[in-house]
C-alpha positions as CSV (number, residue, x, y, z in Angstrom):
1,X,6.5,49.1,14.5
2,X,7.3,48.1,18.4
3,X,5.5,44.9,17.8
4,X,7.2,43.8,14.6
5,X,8.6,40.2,14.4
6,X,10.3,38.4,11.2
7,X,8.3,36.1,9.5
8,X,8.3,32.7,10.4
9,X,9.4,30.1,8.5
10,X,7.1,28.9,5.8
11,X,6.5,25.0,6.3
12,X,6.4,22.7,3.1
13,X,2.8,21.7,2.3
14,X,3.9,18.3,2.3
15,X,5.2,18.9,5.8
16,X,1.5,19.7,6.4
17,X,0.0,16.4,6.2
18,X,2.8,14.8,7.9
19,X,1.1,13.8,11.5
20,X,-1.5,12.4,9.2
21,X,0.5,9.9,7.3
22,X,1.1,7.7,10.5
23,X,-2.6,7.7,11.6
24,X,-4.4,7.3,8.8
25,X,-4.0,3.9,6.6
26,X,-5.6,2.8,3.2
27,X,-9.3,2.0,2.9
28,X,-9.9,-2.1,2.1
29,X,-10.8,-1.9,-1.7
30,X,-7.7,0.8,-2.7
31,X,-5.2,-2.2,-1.1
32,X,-7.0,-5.0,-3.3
33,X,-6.6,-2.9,-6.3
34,X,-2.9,-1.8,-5.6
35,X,-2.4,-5.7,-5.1
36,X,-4.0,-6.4,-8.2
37,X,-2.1,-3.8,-10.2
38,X,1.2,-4.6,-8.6
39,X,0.3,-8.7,-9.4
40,X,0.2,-7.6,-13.2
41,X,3.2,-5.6,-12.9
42,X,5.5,-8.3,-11.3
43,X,4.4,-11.2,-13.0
44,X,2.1,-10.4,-16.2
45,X,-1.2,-12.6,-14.2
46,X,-4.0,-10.7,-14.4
47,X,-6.3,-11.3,-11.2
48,X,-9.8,-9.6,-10.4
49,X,-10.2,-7.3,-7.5
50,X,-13.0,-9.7,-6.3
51,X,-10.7,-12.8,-6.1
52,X,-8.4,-10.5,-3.7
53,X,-9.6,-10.1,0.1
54,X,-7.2,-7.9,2.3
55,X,-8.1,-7.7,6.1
56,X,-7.0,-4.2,7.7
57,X,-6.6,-5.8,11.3
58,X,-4.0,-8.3,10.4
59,X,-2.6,-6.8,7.0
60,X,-2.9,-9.8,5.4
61,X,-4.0,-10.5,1.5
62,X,-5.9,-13.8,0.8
63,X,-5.9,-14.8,-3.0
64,X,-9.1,-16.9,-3.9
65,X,-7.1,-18.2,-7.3
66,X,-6.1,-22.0,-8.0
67,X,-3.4,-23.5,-6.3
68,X,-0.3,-23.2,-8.9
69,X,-1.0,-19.7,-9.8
70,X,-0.3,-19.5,-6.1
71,X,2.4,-21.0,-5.7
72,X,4.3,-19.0,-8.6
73,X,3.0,-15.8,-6.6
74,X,5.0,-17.2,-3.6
75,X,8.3,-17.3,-5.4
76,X,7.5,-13.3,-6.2
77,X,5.9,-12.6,-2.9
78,X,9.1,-10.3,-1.8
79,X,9.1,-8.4,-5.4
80,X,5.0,-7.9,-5.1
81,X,5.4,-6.7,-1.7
82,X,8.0,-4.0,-2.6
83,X,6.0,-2.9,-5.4
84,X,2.9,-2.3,-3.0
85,X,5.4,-0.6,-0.7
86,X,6.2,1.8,-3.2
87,X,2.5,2.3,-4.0
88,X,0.7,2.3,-0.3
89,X,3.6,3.9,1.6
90,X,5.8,1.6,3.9
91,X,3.4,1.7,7.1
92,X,0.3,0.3,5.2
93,X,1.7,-2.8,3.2
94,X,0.5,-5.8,3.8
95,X,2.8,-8.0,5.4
96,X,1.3,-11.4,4.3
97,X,-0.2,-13.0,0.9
98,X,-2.1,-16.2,1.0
């Protein structure tokens, strides 16, 4: 009984994976198809995962779709972002679509 201590506080397990969450970012192919899914969500366009390259060095999307579905994606680039935010956390977004 000399060598009894309270327990320690339990931690969260959510608090467990926490030094994780910063190190760790989203493989290549779950980004494309968060992109693709948030695309349909914000403007109803449905666009194949292999028409949607995402490079992890730059964070940047490229779309491989005609010209003035792009250009209507630009004038919702801010609203698809957010969505992907909301989806991939706010430390793997992208941070350019093309």
């Amino acid at each position: 009984m000399e060598k009894y201590s309270t327990p320690k506080k339990m931690k969260q397990v959510g608090d467990l994976f926490s030094k994780y969450k910063t190190l760790l970012k989203p493989p290549q192919s779950s980004v494309e198809k968060a992109c693709s899914e948030a695309i349909l969500k914000v403007t109803g366009h449905c666009i194949d995962k292999e028409k949607i390259s995402y490079t992890v060095s730059t964070k940047t999307i490229h779309l491989m779709v005609p010209s003035v579905l792009k250009t209507e994606l630009r004038f919702k680039n801010n609203e698809i972002l957010k969505e992907l935010e909301g989806v991939l956390g706010k430390d793997s977004v992208p941070k350019i679509i093309f």
